[in-house]
N, C-alpha and C positions, 0 to 999 in steps of 0.2 A: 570639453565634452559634457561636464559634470552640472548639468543647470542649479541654480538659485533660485527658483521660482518656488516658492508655496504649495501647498497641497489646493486643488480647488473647495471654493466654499459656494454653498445653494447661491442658485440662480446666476451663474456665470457662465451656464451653459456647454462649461467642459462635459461635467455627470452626465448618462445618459439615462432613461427610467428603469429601477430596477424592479422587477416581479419577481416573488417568492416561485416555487419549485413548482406549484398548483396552478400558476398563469397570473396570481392575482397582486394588483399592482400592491407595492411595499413604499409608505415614505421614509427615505433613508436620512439619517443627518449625516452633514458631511463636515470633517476635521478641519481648518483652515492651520490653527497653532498647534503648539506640541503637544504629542497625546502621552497617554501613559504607556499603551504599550502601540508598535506596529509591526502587526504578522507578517512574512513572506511567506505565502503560501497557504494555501486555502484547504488542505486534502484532510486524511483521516487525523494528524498532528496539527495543522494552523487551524481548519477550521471548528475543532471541537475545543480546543482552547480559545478561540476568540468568542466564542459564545459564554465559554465559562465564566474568563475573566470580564466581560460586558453583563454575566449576571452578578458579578460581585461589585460591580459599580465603577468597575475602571472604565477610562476612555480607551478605545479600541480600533485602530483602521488594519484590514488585511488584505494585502495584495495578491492579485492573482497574471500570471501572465497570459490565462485562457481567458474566456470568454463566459460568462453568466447565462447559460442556458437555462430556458424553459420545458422541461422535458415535456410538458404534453404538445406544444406548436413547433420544439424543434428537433423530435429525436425522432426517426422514421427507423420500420422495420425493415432496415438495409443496412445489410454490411457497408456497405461502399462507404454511406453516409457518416458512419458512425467513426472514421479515419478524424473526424473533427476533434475528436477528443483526445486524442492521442498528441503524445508529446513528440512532434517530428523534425523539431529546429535541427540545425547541422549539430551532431557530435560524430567523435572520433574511436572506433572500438576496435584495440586489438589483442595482441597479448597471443599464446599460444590456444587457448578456446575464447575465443570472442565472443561476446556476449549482444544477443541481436538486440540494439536497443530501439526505443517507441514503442507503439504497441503496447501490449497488457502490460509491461514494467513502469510504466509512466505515464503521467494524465496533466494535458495544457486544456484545463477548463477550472471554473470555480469548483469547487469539492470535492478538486486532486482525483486521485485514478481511484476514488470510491465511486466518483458518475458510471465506471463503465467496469468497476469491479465483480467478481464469479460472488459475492453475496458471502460466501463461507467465513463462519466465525468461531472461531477454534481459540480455544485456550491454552498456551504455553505447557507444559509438564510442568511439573511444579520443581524439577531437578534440573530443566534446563537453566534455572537462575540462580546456579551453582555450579555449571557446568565442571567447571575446572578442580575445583574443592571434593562434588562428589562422583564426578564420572571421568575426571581425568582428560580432559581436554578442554580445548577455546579457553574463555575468559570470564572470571564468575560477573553477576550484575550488581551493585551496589546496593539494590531493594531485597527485600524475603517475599519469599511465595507467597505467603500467607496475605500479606499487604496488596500485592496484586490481584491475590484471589478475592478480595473484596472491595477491589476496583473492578476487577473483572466485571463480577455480577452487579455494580452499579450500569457499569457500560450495557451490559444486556438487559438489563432495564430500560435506558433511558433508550436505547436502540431500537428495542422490540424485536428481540432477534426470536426466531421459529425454531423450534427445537425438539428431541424427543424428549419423552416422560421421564427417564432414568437413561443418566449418559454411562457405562457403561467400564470408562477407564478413571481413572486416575480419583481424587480424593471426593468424596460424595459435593454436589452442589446443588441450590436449589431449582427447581422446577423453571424451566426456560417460561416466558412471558406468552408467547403463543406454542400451537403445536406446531410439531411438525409436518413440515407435507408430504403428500401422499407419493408415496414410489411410484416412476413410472415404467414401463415394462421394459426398457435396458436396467434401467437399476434393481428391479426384480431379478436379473440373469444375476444380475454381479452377486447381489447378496447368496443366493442360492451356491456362485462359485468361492464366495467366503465362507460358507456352510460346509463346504466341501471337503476345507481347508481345516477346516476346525476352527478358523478366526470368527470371534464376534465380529457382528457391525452393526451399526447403526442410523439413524435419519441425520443426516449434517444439518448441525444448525446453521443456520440461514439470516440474514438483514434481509429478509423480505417476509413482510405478514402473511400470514393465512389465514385471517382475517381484518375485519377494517379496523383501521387504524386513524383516528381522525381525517384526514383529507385522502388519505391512502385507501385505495382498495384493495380487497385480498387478491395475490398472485393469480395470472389466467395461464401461466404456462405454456406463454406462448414462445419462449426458445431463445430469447433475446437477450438472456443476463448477463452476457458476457461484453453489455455493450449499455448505453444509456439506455432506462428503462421509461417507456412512453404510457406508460400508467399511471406511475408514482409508487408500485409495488415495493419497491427496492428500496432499502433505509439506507439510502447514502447520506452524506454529510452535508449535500445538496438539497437533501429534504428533510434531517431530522434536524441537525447542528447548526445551520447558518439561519435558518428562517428564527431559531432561538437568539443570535446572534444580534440580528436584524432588531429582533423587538425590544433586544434588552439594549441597544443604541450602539450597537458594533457599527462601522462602516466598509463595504465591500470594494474594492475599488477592481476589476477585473479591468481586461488589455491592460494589463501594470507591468511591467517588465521592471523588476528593481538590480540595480546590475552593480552597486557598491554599497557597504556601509559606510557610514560616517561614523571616527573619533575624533575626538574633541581632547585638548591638552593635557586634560588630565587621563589619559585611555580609555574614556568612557564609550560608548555605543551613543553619539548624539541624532542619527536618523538615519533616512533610507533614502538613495539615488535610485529613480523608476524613471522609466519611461514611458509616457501616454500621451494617445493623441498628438502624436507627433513629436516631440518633446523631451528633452531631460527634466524632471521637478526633483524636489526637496520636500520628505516630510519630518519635521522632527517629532522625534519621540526620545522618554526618558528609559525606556529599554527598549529592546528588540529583539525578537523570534524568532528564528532563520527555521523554515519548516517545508523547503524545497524535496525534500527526498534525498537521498544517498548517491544522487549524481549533482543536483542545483545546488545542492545544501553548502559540499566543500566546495564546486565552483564560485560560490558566491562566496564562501570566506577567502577564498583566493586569490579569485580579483579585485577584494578591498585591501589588498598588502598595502602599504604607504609608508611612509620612513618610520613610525612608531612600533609595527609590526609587520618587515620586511618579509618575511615567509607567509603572509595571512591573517586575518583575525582567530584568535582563541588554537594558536599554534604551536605555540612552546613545546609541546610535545614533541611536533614533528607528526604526527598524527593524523592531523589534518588531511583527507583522501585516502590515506590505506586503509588495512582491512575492510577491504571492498568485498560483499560475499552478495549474492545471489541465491535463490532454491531452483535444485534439481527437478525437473518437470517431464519426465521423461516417461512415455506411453507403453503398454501393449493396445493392439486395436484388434479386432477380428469378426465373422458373419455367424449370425444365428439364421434358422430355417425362419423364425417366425418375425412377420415385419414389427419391429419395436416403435419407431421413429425416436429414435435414442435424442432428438434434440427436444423434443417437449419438455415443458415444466425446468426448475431450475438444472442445473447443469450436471450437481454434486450431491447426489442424493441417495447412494449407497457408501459407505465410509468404512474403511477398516484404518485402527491407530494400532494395529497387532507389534509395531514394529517399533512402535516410541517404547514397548513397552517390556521387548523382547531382551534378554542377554546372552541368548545363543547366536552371535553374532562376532563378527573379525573387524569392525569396523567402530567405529565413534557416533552420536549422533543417532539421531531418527528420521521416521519418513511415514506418513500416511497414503494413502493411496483413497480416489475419489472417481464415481462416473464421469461420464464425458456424455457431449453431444454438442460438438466443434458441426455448423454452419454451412450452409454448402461449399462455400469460397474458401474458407479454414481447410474443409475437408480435403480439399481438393486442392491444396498447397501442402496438407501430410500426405498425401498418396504421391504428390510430386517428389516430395521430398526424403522421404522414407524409405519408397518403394522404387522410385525411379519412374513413374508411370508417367508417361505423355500421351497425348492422338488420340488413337483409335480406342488403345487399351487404358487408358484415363476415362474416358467415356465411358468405357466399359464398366470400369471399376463404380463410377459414379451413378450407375442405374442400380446400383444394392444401397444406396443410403439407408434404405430404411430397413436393411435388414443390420447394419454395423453396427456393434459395441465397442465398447472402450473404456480403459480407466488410467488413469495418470495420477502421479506420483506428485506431491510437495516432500522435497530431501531439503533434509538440514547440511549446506556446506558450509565447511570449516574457516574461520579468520585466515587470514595469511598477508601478512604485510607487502606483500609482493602485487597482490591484486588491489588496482589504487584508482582512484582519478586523478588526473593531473591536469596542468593549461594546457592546451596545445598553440603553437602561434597561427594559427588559421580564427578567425573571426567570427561571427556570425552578424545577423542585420542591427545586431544595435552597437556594434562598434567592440563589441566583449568577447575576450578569448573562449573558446567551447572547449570541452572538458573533451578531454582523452581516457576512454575506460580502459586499463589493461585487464586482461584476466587471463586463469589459467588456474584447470582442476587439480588437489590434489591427488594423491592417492589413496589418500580414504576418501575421498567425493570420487571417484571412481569406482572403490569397491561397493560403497551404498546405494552406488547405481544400479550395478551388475546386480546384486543381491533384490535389490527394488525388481528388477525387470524377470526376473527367474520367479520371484512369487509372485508377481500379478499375470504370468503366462501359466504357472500350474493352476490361479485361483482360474481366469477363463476357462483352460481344458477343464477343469470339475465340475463348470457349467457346461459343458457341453458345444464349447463355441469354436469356431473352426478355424481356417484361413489366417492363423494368426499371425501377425508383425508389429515390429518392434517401431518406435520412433525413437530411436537412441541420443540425441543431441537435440536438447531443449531443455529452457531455464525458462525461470518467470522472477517472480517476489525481490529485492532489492535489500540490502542492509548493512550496517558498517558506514564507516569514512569520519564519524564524530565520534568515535564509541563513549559509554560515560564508566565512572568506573570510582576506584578510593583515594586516585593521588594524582594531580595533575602531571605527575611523570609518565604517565603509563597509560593516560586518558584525558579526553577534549572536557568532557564534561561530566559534572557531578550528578550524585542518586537524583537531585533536582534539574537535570535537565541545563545546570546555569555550568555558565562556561569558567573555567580555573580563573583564564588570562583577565577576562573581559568579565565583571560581575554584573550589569547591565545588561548583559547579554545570555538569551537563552538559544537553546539547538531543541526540535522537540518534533522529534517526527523518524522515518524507519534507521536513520543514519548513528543515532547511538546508539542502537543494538551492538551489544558485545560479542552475542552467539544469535543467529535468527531462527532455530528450533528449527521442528520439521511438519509447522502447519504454518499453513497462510496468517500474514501479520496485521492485516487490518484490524484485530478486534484488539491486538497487543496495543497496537503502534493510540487508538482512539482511549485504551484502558489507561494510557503510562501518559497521555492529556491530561487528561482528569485529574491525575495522581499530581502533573506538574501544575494545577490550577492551584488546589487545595496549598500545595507547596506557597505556590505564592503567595495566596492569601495569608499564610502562615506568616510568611520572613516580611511578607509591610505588616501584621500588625506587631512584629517586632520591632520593627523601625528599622529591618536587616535589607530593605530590599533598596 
């Protein structure tokens, strides 16, 4: 199964042409021998590390198993079309709440599910990287706040994330790189039923400019962020981190399917088994970065088991797949008299964090709460789903779009070794067993639920909003199956992202999260890159790596 063939090298006519994120053609060099490092996966963890490590001089190839789109010739303002980017290969999900997977949990294109991510870029509590030490549950993180916090604000630098003047919670930071943008008239109700409530809120910072941004231009608000954006507005990793990438002589290699690692006698990580263009190849490199996400990530240490590490690579734990966690994404919706068109402009632009923040509570954890403005076809799969609406009365429901509000919830659920990926023996097209998700909420993700959906239904009634309904069963966000942690007993990998078993080897992406907070993880998951570049760079000029 396992090909010997070489990585392609120019003019073999494997490569096909690659264009940066703008349309404009890029020339790539391409690996033929060993590199220093080779990424699996491209998203907010492989591909903002590959840019890093290619600006610090290392040789760099990172595979993707999607495709290398051009958002301005190939992303259309249609839902239908935009199913391209989603991660939809055969997996298996069960468990007593099953976890819907593809879709916004997972992204099969070059720069991972930031191509088609809601923009939102939130910062950790600074107590969630303690959890266990100071709030009594999950698992503390290996790094201090502090340290994050000033990866954070590099990441929102180099991002250009859009942000208000003065954020509002947690420990002062400086002044976000652009503003924020303008509320549109759903998120005007919301803030007014935060008013209500007594809670602050705020403009959500945002990966999308408001104004230009070298080849970017500022947001038009046209409704589309929850999908590839056909402007360039959107600071995905597709437009800010691989075009860096690119020029500092990384190599992209998308349709790459990498489906085993390679060791070598002494247990080292000596390459990666992909498949392209028809093909089993062989790339070696002197380490390796698994940065699949929290379903590919332990799949793929899983399926390189071999007689030197019969359970997996970087396994010894046993760890490897469990603590599988998800966030809580669970709606109130309902009608105002006055037509909003609640999908305009970004998605998430009235914000209350009242609850990260809150200790009058019987629960663990946190949970923010964000505008909505879900698309007609989304829409019209919560009224199915929620409500029970079919026919006549689905129809019916769907001539008020523009009069519907909404706000939903990112919940922080809890670790549970219970909740895991594992092989399943069903296959998929390249010969490789597909992972089985089990899941199943606890009873504190249950009560953070219940508690979530009682105050985002008093904030709407304080606006004035009517007709309201719950959307009670839905998850999004991803995290767990590598955790890192202080002892190879108890965790896959270390504060640096390198794996206990396998020193050659990195994990570096949402899957070692210990705890996933209770906001959206993309600005975490590209902030704890950065932090593992610097790492690096650190242990080669030691002679440690």
């Amino acid at each position: 199964m396992w090909g010997e063939v070489d990585a392609p090298r120019a003019g073999n006519g494997l490569a096909p042409d690659v264009f940066d994120a703008h349309g404009g053609h890029v020339p790539m060099r391409e690996y033929g021998g060993e590199v220093d490092f080779a990424i699996v996966g491209t998203g907010a963890g492989g591909g903002t590390l590959a840019a890093r490590l290619a600006e610090m001089g290392f040789s760099v190839v990172a595979f993707d198993a999607g495709a290398y789109f051009r958002p301005l010739q190939d992303f259309a303002s249609d839902e239908l079309t935009q199913n391209q980017l989603y991660w939809t290969d055969k997996r298996i999900s069960d468990g007593e709440n099953p976890i819907t997977l593809g879709g916004k949990n997972s992204g099969k294109a070059v720069g991972g599910s930031t191509v088609h991510f809601a923009m939102v870029s939130l910062r950790f509590r600074p107590e969630w990287f303690k959890s266990r030490t100071r709030l009594g549950y999950g698992a503390d993180w290996p790094i201090d706040w502090r340290e994050m916090w000033h990866y954070y604000g590099l990441a929102e630098r180099q991002i250009g994330i859009a942000g208000p003047l003065t954020y509002p919670w947690g420990p002062k930071r400086p002044r976000y790189p652009y503003r924020a943008h303008e509320l549109n008239a759903a998120a005007k109700v919301l803030a007014r039923g935060c008013e209500s409530q007594g809670y602050d809120w705020t403009e959500t910072p945002l990966a999308t400019v408001s104004a230009p941004r070298g080849k970017s231009p500022p947001c038009m608000y046209r409704g589309f962020c929850r999908f590839g954006c056909s402007t360039n507005a959107k600071q995905s990793v597709l437009t800010v981190w691989l075009p860096r990438a690119l020029k500092a002589g990384a190599e992209i290699r998308d349709m790459a399917m990498v489906g085993r690692i390679e060791t070598d006698a002494a247990g080292l990580a000596s390459g990666v088994h992909y498949h392209r263009h028809g093909a089993w190849r062989f790339q070696r490199a002197r380490h390796v970065v698994v940065a699949g996400y929290a379903i590919e990530t332990p799949r793929l240490l899983l399926n390189s088991a071999n007689a030197q590490f019969p359970d997996g690579l970087a396994n010894r734990s046993g760890l490897v797949g469990k603590n599988l966690m998800t966030q809580s994404n669970q709606a109130v919706f309902g009608r105002v008299e006055d037509e909003v068109r609640w999908n305009k402009g970004p998605p998430s632009l009235a914000i209350t964090e009242h609850w990260n923040y809150e200790d009058r509570k019987d629960f663990f954890g946190g949970y923010c709460w964000m505008g909505q403005g879900p698309l007609p076809i989304e829409w019209a799969s919560v009224q199915a789903g929620a409500r029970g609406l079919w026919g006549e009365r689905l129809r019916h429901a769907m001539l008020d779009y523009n009069h519907a509000v909404g706000i939903k919830m990112v919940g922080e659920m809890l670790p549970d070794e219970r909740n895991r990926v594992t092989l399943a023996d069903e296959t998929d097209q390249y010969g490789l067993r597909v992972a089985r998700v089990t899941y199943r909420w606890g009873e504190n993700d249950k009560a953070l639920i219940e508690h979530a959906l009682g105050q985002m239904a008093m904030s709407l009634q304080g606006a004035g909003v009517s007709d309201l309904f719950r959307q009670e069963d839905d998850t999004n966000h991803l995290g767990g199956t590598a955790r890192m942690g202080f002892d190879a007993a108890t965790s896959v990998v270390d504060a640096d992202c390198r794996s206990w078993d396998i020193p050659n080897l990195f994990i570096c992406d949402g899957s070692v999260f210990p705890t996933v907070g209770g906001v959206n993880p993309a600005l975490t998951i590209q902030t704890l890159a950065l932090r593992t570049a610097d790492r690096i760079k650190t242990l080669a000029g030691r002679g440690e790596l």
